[in-house]
KELO-790296 format. One record per residue (C-alpha): residue in one letter; x, y, z. Coordinates in steps of 0.001 Angstrom, whole numbers, padded with zeros to 6 digits, always signed. Last residue first. Layout:
BEGIN
AXYZ/...
//
This chain:
BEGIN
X+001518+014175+009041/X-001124+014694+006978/X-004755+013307+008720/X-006404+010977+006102/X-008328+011359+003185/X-009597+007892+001590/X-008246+006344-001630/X-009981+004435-004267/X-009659+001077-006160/X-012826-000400-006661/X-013924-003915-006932/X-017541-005083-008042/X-018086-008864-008133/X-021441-009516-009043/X-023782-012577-009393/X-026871-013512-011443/X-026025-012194-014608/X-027550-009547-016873/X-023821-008187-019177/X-022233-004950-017740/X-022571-001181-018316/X-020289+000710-016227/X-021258+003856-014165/X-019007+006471-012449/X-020707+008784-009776/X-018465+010660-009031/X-015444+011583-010966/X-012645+009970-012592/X-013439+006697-013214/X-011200+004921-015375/X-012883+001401-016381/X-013341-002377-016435/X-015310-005372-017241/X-014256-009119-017580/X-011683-009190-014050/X-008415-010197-014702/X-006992-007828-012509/X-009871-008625-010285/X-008108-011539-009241/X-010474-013499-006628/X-009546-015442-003984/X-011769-018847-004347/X-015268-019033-004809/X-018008-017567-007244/X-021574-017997-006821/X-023050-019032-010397/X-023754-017337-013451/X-020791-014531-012353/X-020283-011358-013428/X-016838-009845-013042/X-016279-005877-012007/X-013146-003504-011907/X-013038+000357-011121/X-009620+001381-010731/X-008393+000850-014137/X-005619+003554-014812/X-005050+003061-010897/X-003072+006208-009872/X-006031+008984-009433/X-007529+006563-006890/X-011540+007032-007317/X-011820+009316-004555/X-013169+008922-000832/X-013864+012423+001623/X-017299+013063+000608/X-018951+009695-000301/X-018420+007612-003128/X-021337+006813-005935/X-020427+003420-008394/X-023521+003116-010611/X-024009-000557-012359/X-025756-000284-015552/X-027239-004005-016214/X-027798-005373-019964/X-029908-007471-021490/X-031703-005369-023508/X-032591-003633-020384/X-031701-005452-016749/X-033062-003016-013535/X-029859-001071-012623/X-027313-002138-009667/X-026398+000716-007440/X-022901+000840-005793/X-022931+002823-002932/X-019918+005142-000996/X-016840+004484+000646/X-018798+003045+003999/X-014820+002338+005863/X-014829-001422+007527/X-013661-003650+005096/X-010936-001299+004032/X-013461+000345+001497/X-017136-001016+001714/X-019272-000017-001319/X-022582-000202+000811/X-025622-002191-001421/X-028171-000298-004094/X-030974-002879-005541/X-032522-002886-009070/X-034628-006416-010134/X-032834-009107-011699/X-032073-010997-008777/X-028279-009544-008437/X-026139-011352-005420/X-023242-008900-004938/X-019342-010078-004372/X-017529-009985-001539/X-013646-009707-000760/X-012491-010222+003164/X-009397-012261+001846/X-007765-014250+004524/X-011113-016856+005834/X-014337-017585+004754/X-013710-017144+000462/X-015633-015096-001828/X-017410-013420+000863/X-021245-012291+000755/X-022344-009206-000074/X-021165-005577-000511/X-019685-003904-003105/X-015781-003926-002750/X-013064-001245-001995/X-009544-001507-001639/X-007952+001186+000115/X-005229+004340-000591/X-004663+006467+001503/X-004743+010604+000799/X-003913+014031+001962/X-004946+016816+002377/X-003757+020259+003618/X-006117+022790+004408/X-007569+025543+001955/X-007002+028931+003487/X-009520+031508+002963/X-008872+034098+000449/X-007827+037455+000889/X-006508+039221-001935/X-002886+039881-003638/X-002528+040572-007561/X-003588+039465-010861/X-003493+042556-013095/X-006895+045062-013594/X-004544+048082-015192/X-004201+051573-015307/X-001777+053991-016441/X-001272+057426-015478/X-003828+060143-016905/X-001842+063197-018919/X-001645+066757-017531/X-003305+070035-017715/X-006479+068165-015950/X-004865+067725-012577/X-005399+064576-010382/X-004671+061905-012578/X-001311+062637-012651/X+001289+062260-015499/X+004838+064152-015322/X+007073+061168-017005/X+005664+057448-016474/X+003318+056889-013939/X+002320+052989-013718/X-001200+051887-011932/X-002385+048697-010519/X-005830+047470-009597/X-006524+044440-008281/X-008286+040683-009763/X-007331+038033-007345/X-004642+035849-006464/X-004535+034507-003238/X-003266+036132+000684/X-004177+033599+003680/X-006591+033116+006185/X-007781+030701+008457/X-007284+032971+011460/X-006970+036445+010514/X-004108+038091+009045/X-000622+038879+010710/X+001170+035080+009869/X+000727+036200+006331/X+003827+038720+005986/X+003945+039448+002431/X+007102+040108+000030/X+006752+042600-003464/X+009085+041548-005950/X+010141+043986-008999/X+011616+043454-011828/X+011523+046224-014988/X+012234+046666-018287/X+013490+049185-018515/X+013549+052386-020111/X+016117+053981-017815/X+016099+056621-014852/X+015842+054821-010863/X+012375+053171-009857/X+010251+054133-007495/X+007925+050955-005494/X+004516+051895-004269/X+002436+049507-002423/X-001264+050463-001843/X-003982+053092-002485/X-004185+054357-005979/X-004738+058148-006214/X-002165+057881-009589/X-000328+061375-008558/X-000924+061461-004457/X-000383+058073-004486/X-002157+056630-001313/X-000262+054386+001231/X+002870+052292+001552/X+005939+053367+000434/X+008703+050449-001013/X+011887+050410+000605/X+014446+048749-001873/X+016080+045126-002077/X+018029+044871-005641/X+016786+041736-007232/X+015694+043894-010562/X+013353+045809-007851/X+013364+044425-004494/X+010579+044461-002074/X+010212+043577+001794/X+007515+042761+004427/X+004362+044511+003093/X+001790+043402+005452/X+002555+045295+008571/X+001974+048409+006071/X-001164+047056+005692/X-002033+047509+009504/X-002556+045563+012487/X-004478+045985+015184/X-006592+043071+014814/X-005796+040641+012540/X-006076+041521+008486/X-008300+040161+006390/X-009254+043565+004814/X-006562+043118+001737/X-008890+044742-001198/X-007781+048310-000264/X-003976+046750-001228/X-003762+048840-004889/X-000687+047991-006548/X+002205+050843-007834/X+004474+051462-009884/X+006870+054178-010674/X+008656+056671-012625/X+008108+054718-015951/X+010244+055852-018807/X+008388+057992-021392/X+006286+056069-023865/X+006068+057872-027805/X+009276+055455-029258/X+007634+052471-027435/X+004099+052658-028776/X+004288+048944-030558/X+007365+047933-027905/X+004689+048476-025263/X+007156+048959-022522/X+007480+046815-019753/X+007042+045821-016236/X+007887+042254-014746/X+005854+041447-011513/X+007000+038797-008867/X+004428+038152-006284/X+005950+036448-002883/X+004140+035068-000055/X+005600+035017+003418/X+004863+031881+005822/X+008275+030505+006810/X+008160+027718+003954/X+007492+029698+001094/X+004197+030768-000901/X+005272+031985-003903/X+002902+033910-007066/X+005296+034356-010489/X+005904+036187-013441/X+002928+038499-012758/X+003187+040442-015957/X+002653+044277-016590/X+002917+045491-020199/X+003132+049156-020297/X+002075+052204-022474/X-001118+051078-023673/X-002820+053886-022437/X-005331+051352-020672/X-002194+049460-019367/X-001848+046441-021052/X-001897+042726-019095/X-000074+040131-018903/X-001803+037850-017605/X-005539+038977-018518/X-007581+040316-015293/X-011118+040878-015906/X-011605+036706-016014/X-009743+036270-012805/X-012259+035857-010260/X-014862+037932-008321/X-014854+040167-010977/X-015108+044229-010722/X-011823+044931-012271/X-013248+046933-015482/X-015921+049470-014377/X-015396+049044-010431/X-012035+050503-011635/X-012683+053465-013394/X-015410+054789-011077/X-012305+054605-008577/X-009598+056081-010478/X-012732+058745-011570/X-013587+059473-008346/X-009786+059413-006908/X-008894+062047-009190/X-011038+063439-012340/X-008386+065620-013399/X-007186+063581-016849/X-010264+061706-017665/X-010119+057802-016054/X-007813+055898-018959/X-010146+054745-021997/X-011291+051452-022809/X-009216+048298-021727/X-006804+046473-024049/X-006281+043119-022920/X-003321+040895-022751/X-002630+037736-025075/X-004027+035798-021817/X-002114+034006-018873/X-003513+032353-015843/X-000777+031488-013631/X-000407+028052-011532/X+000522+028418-007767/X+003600+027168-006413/X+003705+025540-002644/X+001118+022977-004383/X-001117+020699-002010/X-001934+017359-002329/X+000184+015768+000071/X+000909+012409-000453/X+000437+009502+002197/X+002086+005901+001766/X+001216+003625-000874/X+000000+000000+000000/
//
C-alpha cells in the first residue's frame, strides 16, 4: 500500500491571456472618483476573467506580468511582476517613474494591524528597496509603491507578504486588483496633464485557506457475501434481476460510498459506483473500477486484474454497463483522506 501524499502545491499556476486592451484611462483631473469609477468598471470580478496575464495598461504604455505567485516555507508570499514597454508605442512612452498595486482589497487583516505590517520587503531587478505604503498622491491608488531609478526598462520587482498577521484561516490569493504605472509628469489629479496607467493585473486578496490533504489508498468492494471464509475479506453482490443499491465497503470497515445495480434492459445491467465526501476514485489506478459477473456464486480469492469489465473513473458517480447475470463482483480502487503528518 502507498504511503500519504500531500496534495497541495507551494507554487501556484498562472492564468495568462494575449493581454487586454481596456477602454479609456479615467479623464485627466477626475482624481480618486474617476480612479475609482474606473475601476469598479473593469476589475469588478470575483475571479480572474477581468484580469488577462499580462496585461496592457489602458494607455497602452506598459505590459505588466505576474511572473510568479510563492508561498514559502516561513509563511511570506511572494508576487513577482515584470514591467514593460509596449514595444508597438515604445518610441512615444516615457520611462516609468513608478508602480504601484492597490492593497484596499486586503481587509483580512488581525486586529491591530495595519497594511503596512503586510508589506515585508521588495526588491526591484533583485536589488532590495523600501517600497511606500499608502495613497499616491499622482495615480490616487492606495497600496504599495515601489520608485524606480532613470532607464527604459524593463523592470523586476518583488513585493514580500507577511501572512502570519491576518486572521485565522486566512491567507493572501490571487485576485483581480488594480495597478497603476506613472511614467514622465502624469497625474490623474490635474487636468493640464496626462492620466497614469491603469490596469486590472492578478494581484494579492484574501482568500480563505484551503487545508492540507492528503490521501490512503484502500480496496473497496460492493457488498455481499465473501468469496472465500477466511484471509481475503472480498464480496461479491447477489443480483435478482430487479434494481438494488448495497454499501461499497473500502478497508472492510470504511462506507466508501454505494454501488447501485440497474433493472436489466436489452440485457444489460448499468451498475452506478457513488463515493462519499472524503473517498476518490484513486487517481493512480488507470483501471480502478473492476467488475466480473458470475452465473453461479463464485469461490476462491479473486483476481480482479483479470476481471471481464473495467474502467477509469474519474469523478463521481461512475457507471459501467455490464452483461444480466446472477452474481457480481464489483472492486474499486480508491483512496480515503487521512490526517497529513
Amino acid at each position: 500500500m502507498r504511503g500519504k501524499r500531500l496534495a497541495f502545491l507551494l507554487v501556484l499556476p498562472l492564468l495568462v491571456g494575449a493581454g487586454l486592451v481596456y477602454g479609456d484611462c479615467p479623464t485627466p483631473g477626475s482624481g480618486a472618483d474617476g480612479v475609482a469609477g474606473w475601476a469598479t468598471a473593469n476589475c469588478n470580478c470575483t475571479d480572474l476573467t477581468c484580469c488577462d496575464n499580462p496585461t496592457l495598461t489602458c494607455n497602452e504604455e506598459f505590459y505588466i506580468n505576474l511572473k510568479s505567485f510563492t508561498k514559502n516555507n516561513d509563511g511570506k508570499i511572494t508576487f513577482t511582476y515584470e514591467v514593460s514597454k509596449n514595444e508597438v508605442n515604445e518610441s512615444k512612452v516615457k520611462n516609468l517613474s513608478h508602480f504601484v498595486i492597490s492593497l484596499t482589497q486586503i481587509d483580512c487583516l488581525y486586529g491591530g494591524y495595519k497594511i503596512s505590517d503586510l508589506v515585508k520587503s521588495a526588491t526591484l531587478n533583485g536589488e532590495s528597496v523600501t517600497p511606500e505604503i499608502g495613497l499616491d498622491p499622482t495615480t490616487q491608488v492606495n497600496g504599495v509603491k515601489i520608485d524606480v531609478p532613470v532607464g527604459s526598462g524593463p523592470y523586476t520587482f518583488t513585493i514580500t507578504f507577511d501572512t502570519s498577521i491576518l486572521a485565522e484561516g486566512y491567507t493572501l490569493g490571487v485576485g483581480c486588483v488594480l495597478a497603476a504605472t506613472k511614467a514622465g509628469n502624469q497625474d490623474i489629479t490635474r487636468n493640464d496633464r496626462g492620466s497614469p496607467g491603469y490596469a486590472c493585473i492578478q494581484g494579492p486578496v484574501c482568500e480563505k485557506e484551503t487545508a492540507q490533504v492528503c490521501w490512503k489508498d484502500e480496496t473497496a468492494w460492493a457488498a455481499g457475501n465473501r468469496y472465500v471464509t477466511k484471509g481475503n475479506w472480498a464480496t461479491y453482490t447477489l443480483y435478482d434481476g430487479s434494481a438494488k443499491t448495497v454499501t461499497l465497503y473500502a478497508g472492510q470497515t470504511y462506507q466508501a460510498g454505494t454501488v447501485a445495480f440497474s433493472a436489466p434492459v436489452d440485457g444489460k445491467v448499468t451498475i452506478t459506483v457513488t463515493l462519499n465526501e472524503g473517498f476518490r476514485f484513486d487517481p493512480d489506478s488507470y483501471e480502478n473500477l473492476k467488475v466480473q459477473d458470475y452465473a453461479t456464486a463464485p469461490g476462491g480469492n479473486p483476481s480482479p486484474g483479470h476481471f471481464a469489465h473495467k474502467k477509469n473513473c474519474q469523478g463521481t458517480p461512475c457507471t459501467i454497463e455490464v452483461p444480466v447475470n446472477n452474481y457480481y463482483g464489483v472492486h474499486v480502487d480508491v483512496e480515503r483522506t487521512v490526517p497529513c503528518e
